[in-house]
C-alpha positions, 0 to 999 in steps of 0.5 A: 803250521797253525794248531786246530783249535780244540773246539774246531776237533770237538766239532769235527770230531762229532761230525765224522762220528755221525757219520759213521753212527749213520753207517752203522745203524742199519747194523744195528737195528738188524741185530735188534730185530732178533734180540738173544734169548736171554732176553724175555723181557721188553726192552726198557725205554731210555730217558738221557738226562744232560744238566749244564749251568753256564752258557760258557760251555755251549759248544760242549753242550751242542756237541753232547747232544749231538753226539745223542741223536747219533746213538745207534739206539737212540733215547725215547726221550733227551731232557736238558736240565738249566741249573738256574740260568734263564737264558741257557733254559731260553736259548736252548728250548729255541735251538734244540726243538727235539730236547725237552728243556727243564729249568731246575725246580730244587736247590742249585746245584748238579743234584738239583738239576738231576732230580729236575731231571729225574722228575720230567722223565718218562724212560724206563732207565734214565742215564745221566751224560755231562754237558762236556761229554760225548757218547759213542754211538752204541753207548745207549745200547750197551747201557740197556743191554745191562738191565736184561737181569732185574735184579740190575738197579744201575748200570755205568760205562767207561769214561775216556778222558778228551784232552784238550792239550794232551794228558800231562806227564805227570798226571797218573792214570790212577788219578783219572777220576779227578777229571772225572773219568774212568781210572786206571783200578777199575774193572776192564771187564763187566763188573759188580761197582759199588758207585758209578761215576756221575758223566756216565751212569744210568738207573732205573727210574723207579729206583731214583723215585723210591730213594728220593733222588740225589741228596741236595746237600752233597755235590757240585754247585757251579764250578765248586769242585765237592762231589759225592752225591753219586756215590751216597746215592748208589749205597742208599740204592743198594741198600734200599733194594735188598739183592740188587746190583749195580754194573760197570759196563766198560764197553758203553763209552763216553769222551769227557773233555778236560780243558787245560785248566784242569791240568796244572798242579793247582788244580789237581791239589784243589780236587783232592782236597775236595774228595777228601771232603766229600768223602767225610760228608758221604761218611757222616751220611752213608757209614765209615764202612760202606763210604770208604770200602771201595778207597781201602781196596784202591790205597792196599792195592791200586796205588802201591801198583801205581808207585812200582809200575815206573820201575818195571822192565816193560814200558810203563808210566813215566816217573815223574807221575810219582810225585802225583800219586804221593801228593795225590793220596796225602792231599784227599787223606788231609782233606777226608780230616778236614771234613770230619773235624769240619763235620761237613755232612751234619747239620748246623747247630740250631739257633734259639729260634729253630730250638723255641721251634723245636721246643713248641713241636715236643711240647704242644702234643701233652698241652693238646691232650690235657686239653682234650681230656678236660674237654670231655671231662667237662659237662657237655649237653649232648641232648641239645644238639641242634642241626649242627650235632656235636659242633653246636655243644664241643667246649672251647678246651676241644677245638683249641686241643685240636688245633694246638695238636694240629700246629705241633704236628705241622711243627715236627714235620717242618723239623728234620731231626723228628723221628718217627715215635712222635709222628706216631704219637701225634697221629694216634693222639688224632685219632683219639681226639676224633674218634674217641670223643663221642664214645666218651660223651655219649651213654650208649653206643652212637650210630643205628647201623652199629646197633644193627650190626651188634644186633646181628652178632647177638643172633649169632650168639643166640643161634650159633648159624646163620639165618637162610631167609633173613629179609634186609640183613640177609647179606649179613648171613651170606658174607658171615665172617665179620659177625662171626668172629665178632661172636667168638670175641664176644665169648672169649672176652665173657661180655654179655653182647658185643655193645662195649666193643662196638662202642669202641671200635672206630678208635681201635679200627682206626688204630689199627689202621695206621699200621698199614697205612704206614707200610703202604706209604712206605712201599712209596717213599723213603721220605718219613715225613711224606709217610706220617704227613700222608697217614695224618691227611688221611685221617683228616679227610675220612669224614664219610663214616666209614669206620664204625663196628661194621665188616667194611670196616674190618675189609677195609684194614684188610685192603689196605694191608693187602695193597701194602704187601704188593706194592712191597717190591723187596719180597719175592712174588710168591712170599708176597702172594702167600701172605696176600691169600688169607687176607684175600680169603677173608675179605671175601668171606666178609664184605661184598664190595670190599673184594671188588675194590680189591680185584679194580685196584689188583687190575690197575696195577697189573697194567705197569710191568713193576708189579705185574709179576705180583699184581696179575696172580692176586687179580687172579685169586680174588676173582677166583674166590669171589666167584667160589663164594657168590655162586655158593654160599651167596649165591640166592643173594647174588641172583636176585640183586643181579636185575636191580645191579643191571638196571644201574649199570653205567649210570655214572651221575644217578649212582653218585647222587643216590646217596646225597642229601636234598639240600632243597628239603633238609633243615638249615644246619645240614644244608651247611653240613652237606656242603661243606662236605661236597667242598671238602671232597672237592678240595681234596680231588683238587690238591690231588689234581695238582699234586699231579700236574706240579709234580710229574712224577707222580703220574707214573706212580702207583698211588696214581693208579690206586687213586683212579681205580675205584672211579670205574664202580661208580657204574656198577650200581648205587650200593644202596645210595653209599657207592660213592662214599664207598669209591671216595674211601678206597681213593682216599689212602693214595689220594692222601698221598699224592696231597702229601707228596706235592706237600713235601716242598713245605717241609723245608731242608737243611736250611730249615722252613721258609715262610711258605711252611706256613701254608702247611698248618693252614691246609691241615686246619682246612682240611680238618675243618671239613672232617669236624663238620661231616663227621660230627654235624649228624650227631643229633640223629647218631646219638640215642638218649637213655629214655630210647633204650629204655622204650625199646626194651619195654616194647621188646618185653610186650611183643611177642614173637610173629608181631610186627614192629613199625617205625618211620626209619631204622634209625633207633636203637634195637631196631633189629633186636629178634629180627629172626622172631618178628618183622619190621617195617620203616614206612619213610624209607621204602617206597614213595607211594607208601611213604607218601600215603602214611604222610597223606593219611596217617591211619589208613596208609598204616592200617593198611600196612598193618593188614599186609601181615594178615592179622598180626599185632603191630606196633608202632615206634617213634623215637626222638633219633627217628624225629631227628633224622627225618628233619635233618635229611628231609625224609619226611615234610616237616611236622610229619610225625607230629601230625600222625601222632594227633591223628593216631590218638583217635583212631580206634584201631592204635592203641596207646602204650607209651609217650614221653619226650624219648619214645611213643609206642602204638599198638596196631591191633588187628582190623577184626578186633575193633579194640578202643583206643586207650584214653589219652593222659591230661598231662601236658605231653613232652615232644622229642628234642629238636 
C-alpha cells in the first residue's frame, strides 16, 4: 500500500479542521455572546502576522493561512510579511485578496520581517504564527482570553511538533525546542515564562512599538538556524514595563511541521550549536542573569529528569534518547563559548574612517563653541540692522559655529556608541547659540512685550496686589501667578526690578525645557537617538517667538511636563494624577490659552483605551479649575471678551491670517522673512505628513493625537491676531517627533551609516535655516538703543500721574511704566478710522484724541523701535511718521520737548491753554536709523 504523501495529510488535514471549526463556531460565538465577569474590559482586536522567505514553503504557508480563516474567533486583520523575495510578495497579494501583504522595509531577516509586520498592523494584540504551522481553531481565542489581566504584556501557547516522518527514536522531548516547539520542562499549566517561543506568541502592540521591536541584529536570516531574537525581546519588554508578565497558555495550540530534514543527527548538532551562540549574543545584550535564568533551572532540573526517566518502572522514553540529551547539552555549552570567545552580540571594532567619523562628533562641539564665543565677542553693529535684523550683521565665525554644531550633532546621531551626555551638550550648546546671542549683543533687554511684562512685575512689586481695572493688561491682574512669582523671585534675589532676569530668560526658559521634552519623548520610544534628534527639530523649528519673559512661556514648560507624565504608563494613574494637579493648578492660575490646549490635548487622549484611565480624570480637573477660575477671579474678563469670542467663532481661515504679516505693504526684507517663515511651517507640516504616511505606525501613536489636537482652537477666535502661532506651538513637540521618527532610518545600524545619512545634516541646516530667519529677521524693531531709554525715562521725569502718553505703537521700552498712574494710546494700532485720520491730518486726528481725556496733558512719543516697526510690517504708509513729525512742528497746540535720532517727545497740551509751540533748533535734526 503506497504512503500518502506529507503534503497530501497537511492538506488533508486542514480540510477536515475546517470543517470541524465550522461546527463549532456557532459554539463559540454563543459562549462570546456572554463574556464571564471577570471581563470588564472590551475585548482587544487581533492582528496575525505570518512572515515566509522562500517560495519552496508555499504549500505550508497555504495551509498556515487556512488554518486562520478557520479560527473559531477570527483575527480582525492577517498580514503576510515577504522577507525580500518579490515574487512571493506578488504571488501571494494574487491568491490571497483577504491577507494584506507587506514586503520587508528592514534588514533581512525574521525580525526584520516581524517589524514590517508590527509596523502595517492595526489589532490591538499582534500574534505571530510561522509559515510551516497551523493553529487549531480556538487558538486566537484562548490567546486573547490571557490579555483580560492588563498587567499581560504577552501571551504564547503550545507548539506540537507535525512530523513528517514521525519523531526519531532518539530525538528527547527535552529537546523539542530544536525544532522549534513546545519541550517536555515547560509548564503544563497557565504560567508566568520569561520568553515565548517565536512559531506561537502574541503581545500587545504597544508593547512591541514602545521597545522598538525585534533587534535585527539577532535571529534567522534564511535557513540560518541563529535565534534568540524572542527571547531578548521578551527580557527588554519586561524590563521596560515595570510589573507586567508575560503568559504561557498551553491550551492555544499550534501544529509545527518538521520535515525529515530536521531529523538527522546532522541537524540536531547544527542547532545546538547555534543556541549556543545565540545565547552568548542574547547575553552580551540583555545580561548573563537574566539570558540564561530560565537554562540553569532547565540543566539543574529538567535534563537529570530526562537521563533518569529511561531507567524508571513505568513506560517511559526509550534509551537511546540519552545519547541526544548528553551531545545535546555539550554541543549548546561548546556553542555558548564559541559566542562569547567570538563576542558575537558586540559591535565590530571600527575602521579608521568610522574612529575619523567618531572623532569629528566629540570634537566639532568645543571648536563650535570657540566659534560662537568669538563670534559675540566681535564688534557686532546691531544698530545697522536693515530688513533682515541680526542676520544682515552676525559675523562669519556664527554661522560657521552653527553649522559645524549642526554637522557634529548629526555625526553623534549617525554613531551608535553616543550616549546621551553629549546628546545633551550638543542640544543645550544649541540653545545657547540661538537664545543666548541677542542677550550677549544687545545692551538692554529685546523685545516690547518682555518690557510690558517686567513692567507689570514692577507694579507688583510697587503695589503688592493686583489692579481691578487695568484697561489692556487687565488679563495680567486676572491670571496673576507668572508676575506673581516673578516678584517674589525678584525680592529673594534682592534686584531692583526684574529686566536682568527677563533679559535672560529665553535661554534659562529654553534650558528648562529640554527636561521635559525628553521625558515626554521617552514616554514614546525607547530609541535615544530618536528622543535627542526630536528635542533638537524641536528647538530648530520654534521660530515663532514664544519663549521670552512671558507667562505662556512658564505654562508652556508647564504643559509639556504635564503631557510627559501622562503619557508615562509605568505610574499607577492616581500617582500620575497627583503629580498632574498642582502643575494643572498652576497653569490655570497663569495663562489663559495654556489650560485650553491642556483640556484639547487631555480630551484627545482620553479617546485611546491606553491612556483613558489617566487622561478622562486630568480632562476632568482642568475643566474643573478653568471654570472655578474664569467665573471667579476672572470672571469680569471673561464676560466681556465672550461677544467678540462668539463673533470669531469658527472662522478657521480669518482667525489663522490675523496675525500674519501683509506682504503687500511691508518693506522688502520682511516680505523674505515672512515667507520664509510660512515655507518653513509648511515644511514642517509636510515632514510630519510623511513621517505618517511611510511609517504606519505612527498613525496610532500618541504623538499623532498631540500633533492634531490644537488644530480645533484655530475656531475659537484669533487671540489677538497670535492663535495660530499659539496652535503651531503646542503641535510643535509631537510634531517634531514624528519628523524624527520617520528620520530614524538615517541613523544607520550596526553596520554603520549609508551614504543616504547624509540627508540628515541637509534637513537639520533646512530646517534651521528657516529658524534664523523667523527668529532673528525682526530684530531691528526688537532691539532698543540706549538713546530709547534714556527718553523715556526723561518723559517719565516730566509727566505727571493722570497725564496721557501717546505713541504710534507699544513697541518701545517702558510703554507701560506707571500704567496704573497714566493712560496710554498707540494710534497705529487701534482702529482704522483713527489710524487712518492720524495719517490724513496728523494734528486734528491727534488733538482729537487728546480731547477725549478732557483736558489731560498729553504726550506724544516716537521712538526709532516704533519707525521700525511701522516700516517692517507695513502698520503705517511709508514716510508716515516723518510727515506727522513736519506737520507737528507748527501746530501750536504740540509742543516740542525733545529730538534726536532715538526719540522725539511732544507735549499735547490742552486745547484751552493755546501754548505756543516751542521754536525748532536750527541744527540739522538726525532721523531714527532705518
Amino acid at each position: 500500500m503506497t504512503e500518502t504523501p506529507p503534503r497530501t495529510r497537511r492538506l488533508a488535514w486542514v480540510a477536515i479542521r475546517a470543517e470541524e471549526a465550522a461546527a463549532k463556531r456557532a459554539g463559540a460565538r454563543a459562549r462570546r455572546a456572554v463574556p464571564p465577569a471577570h471581563h470588564t474590559r472590551p475585548r482587544p482586536t487581533l492582528t496575525v502576522i505570518v512572515c515566509a522567505y522562500t517560495m519552496d514553503r508555499w504549500d505550508d504557508l497555504t495551509a498556515a493561512l487556512a488554518s486562520i480563516r478557520a479560527q473559531d474567533e477570527p483575527p480582525a486583520q492577517t498580514i503576510l510579511v515577504a522577507d525580500h523575495c518579490h515574487e512571493l510578495a506578488a504571488r501571494a497579494a494574487r491568491a490571497f485578496p483577504d491577507v494584506t501583504v507587506l514586503r520587508n522595509r528592514g534588514r533581512r531577516g525574521l525580525s526584520g520581517a516581524r517589524n514590517t509586520g508590527v509596523e502595517g498592523a492595526r489589532g490591538d494584540i499582534v500574534a505571530f504564527l510561522d509559515d510551516d504551522a497551523v493553529a487549531e481553531p480556538d487558538w486566537t481565542m484562548r490567546l486573547l482570553d490571557g490579555y483580560a489581566d492588563p498587567n499581560v504584556l504577552g501571551v504564547g501557547g503550545r507548539i506540537r511538533p507535525n512530523w513528517d516522518t514521525g519523531r526519531p527514536t532518539w530525538f528527547p522531548a527535552e529537546f523539542d525546542w530544536v525544532v522549534g516547539c513546545t519541550y517536555r520542562g515547560m509548564p503544563e499549566h497557565a504560567a508566568p515564562v520569561r520568553n515565548l517561543i517565536g512559531a506561537n506568541m502574541s503581545f500587545r502592540r504597544r508593547v512591541l512599538l514602545g521597545i522598538g521591536g525585534f533587534r535585527t541584529d539577532l535571529g534567522r536570516i534564511g535557513t540560518r538556524p541563529l535565534g534568540g531574537e524572542e527571547t531578548e525581546l521578551c527580557i527588554r519588554a519586561a524590563a521596560r514595563h515595570r510589573g507586567g508578565r508575560l503568559g504561557y497558555e498551553p491550551a492555544a495550540v499550534v501544529r509545527h511541521r518538521v520535515p525529515a530534514a530536521r531529523c538527522t543527527w546532522r541537524y540536531f548538532r547544527a542547532r545546538c550549536w547555534a543556541e549556543g551562540l545565540s545565547k552568548a549574543a542574547v547575553g552580551r545584550h540583555a545580561g548573563t542573569d537574566r539570558a540564561l535564568a530560565a537554562e540553569r533551572a532547565y540543566l539543574a532540573s529538567t535534563i537529570p529528569r530526562a537521563l533518569v526517566r529511561p531507567f524508571a518502572p513505568d513506560p517511559g522514553p526509550p534509551k537511546a534518547t540519552i545519547p541526544a540529551l548528553v551531545l545535546g547539552v555539550l554541543t549548546t555549552a561548546l556553542g555558548y563559548a564559541a559566542g562569547r570567545l567570538r563576542g558575537l552580540g558586540q559591535d565590530p571594532p571600527p575602521t579608521p574612517a568610522a574612529l575619523a567619523f567618531r572623532a569629528f562628533g566629540v570634537l566639532a562641539l568645543p571648536i563650535a563653541m570657540v566659534l560662537w564665543i568669538l563670534a559675540v565677542r566681535l564688534p557686532v553693529a546691531v544698530d545697522r540692522m536693515g530688513g533682515l535684523g541680526l542676520l544682515d550683521v552676525l559675523p562669519v565665525p556664527f554661522w560657521c559655529a552653527l553649522g559645524l554644531l549642526t554637522a557634529g550633532f548629526a555625526a553623534g546621531l549617525l554613531d551608535r556608541a553616543t550616549r546621551a551626555p553629549r546628546y545633551a551638550l550638543y542640544t543645550g550648546a544649541l540653545v545657547t547659540m540661538l537664545h543666548a546671542t541677542p542677550a550677549v549683543l544687545y545692551e538692554h533687554l529685546r523685545y516690547a512685550w518682555a518690557w510690558k511684562h517686567v513692567e507689570v512685575v514692577d507694579q507688583f512689586l510697587r503695589t503688592g496686589r493686583t489692579l481691578p481695572h487695568a484697561g489692556e493688561l487687565t488679563p495680567y491682574h486676572e491670571w496673576p501667578g507668572f508676575f506673581a512669582a516673578a516678584a517674589g523671585v525678584v525680592r529673594a534675589v534682592g534686584a531692583h526690578d526684574a529686566q536682568t532676569i527677563a533679559t535672560w530668560s529665553p535661554l534659562a526658559f529654553d534650558l528648562l525645557l529640554i527636561g521635559p521634552l525628553l521625558l515626554l519623548y521617552r514616554t514614546l520610544t525607547r530609541n535615544r537617538r530618536i528622543a535627542w534628534a526630536a528635542v533638537w527639530i524641536y528647538f530648530g523649528t520654534a521660530w515663532v517667538g514664544q519663549d521670552y519673559f512671558a507667562p505662556q512661556t512658564f505654562a508652556f514648560v508647564l504643559y509639556v511636563t504635564i503631557l510627559a507624565l501622562v503619557l508615562d504608563r509605568d505610574r499607577r494613574p492616581l500617582a500620575t494624577l497627583a503629580r498632574c494637579a498642582p502643575l494643572v493648578l498652576a497653569v490655570v492660575t497663569v495663562h489663559q490659552l495654556t489650560p485650553l490646549m491642556l483640556a484639547v490635548a487631555a480630551a484627545a487622549l482620553a479617546c485611546t483605551r491606553a491612556y483613558r484611565r489617566v487622561a478622562l480624570p486630568l480632562l476632568g480637573l482642568t475643566v474643573v479649575a478653568v471654570l472655578g477660575w474664569d467665573l471667579t477671579v476672572a470672571r469680569s474678563f471673561v464676560f466681556e471678551q465672550f461677544g467678540a469670542s462668539w463673533d470669531q467663532f469658527g472662522e478657521f481661515r480669518a482667525n489663522a491670517h490675523a496675525g500674519m504679516v501683509n506682504l503687500g505693504s511691508a518693506e522688502p526684507g520682511q516680505v523674505l522673512v515672512a515667507r520664509v517663515d510660512r515655507a518653513l511651517t509648511v515644511c514642517v507640516v509636510l515632514l510630519a505628513g510623511a513621517a505618517l504616511i511611510r511609517t504606519p505606525r505612527l498613525r496610532h501613536s500618541p504623538a499623532t493625537l498631540l500633533a492634531l489636537a490644537p488644530l480645533p482652537l484655530l475656531a475659537a477666535g484669533a487671540y489677538g491676531g497670535e492663535i495660530i502661532f499659539r496652535v503651531y506651538l503646542f503641535a510643535l513637540p509631537a510634531v517634531a517627533f514624528l519628523i524624527a521618527s520617520w528620520l530614524a532610518p538615517l541613523f544607520g545600524d550596526r553596520r554603520g551609516p549609508r551614504p543616504r545619512a547624509l540627508l540628515l545634516p541637509a534637513v537639520f541646516a533646512l530646517l534651521l535655516t528657516g529658524f534664523v530667519f523667523g527668529y532673528y529677521g525682526k530684530e531691528r524693531q526688537n532691539h532698543f538703543t540706549d538713546g530709547e531709554i534714556a527718553a523715556r525715562r526723561w518723559l517719565a521725569s516730566v509727566s505727571a500721574p493722570g497725564d496721557l502718553i501717546v505713541a504710534a505703537t507699544n513697541n518701545f521700552p517702558g510703554a507701560y511704566a506707571d500704567y496704573e498712574r497714566q493712560q496710554h494710546r498707540w494710534f497705529a494700532m487701534e482702529t482704522p478710522e483713527l489710524r487712518a485720520g492720524v495719517v490724513r491730518d496728523p494734528v486734528a486726528g491727534l488733538s482729537a484724541l487728546a480731547d477725549e481725556y478732557g483736558g489731560a496733558t498729553g504726550y506724544l512719543f516716537l521712538t526709532a523701535g516704533q519707525r521700525a516697526e511701522c516700516e517692517q510690517t507695513g502698520l503705517l504708509p511709508a514716510g508716515t511718521l516723518d510727515r506727522l513729525d513736519r506737520a507737528l512742528s507748527t501746530a501750536p497746540r504740540f509742543t516740542l520737548l525733545r529730538h534726536d535720532r532715538d526719540a522725539v517727545i511732544y507735549r499735547i497740551n490742552p486745547a484751552t491753554t493755546g501754548v505756543a509751540a516751542t521754536p525748532r533748533p536750527t541744527a540739522p535734526r538726525s532721523v531714527p536709523p532705518r
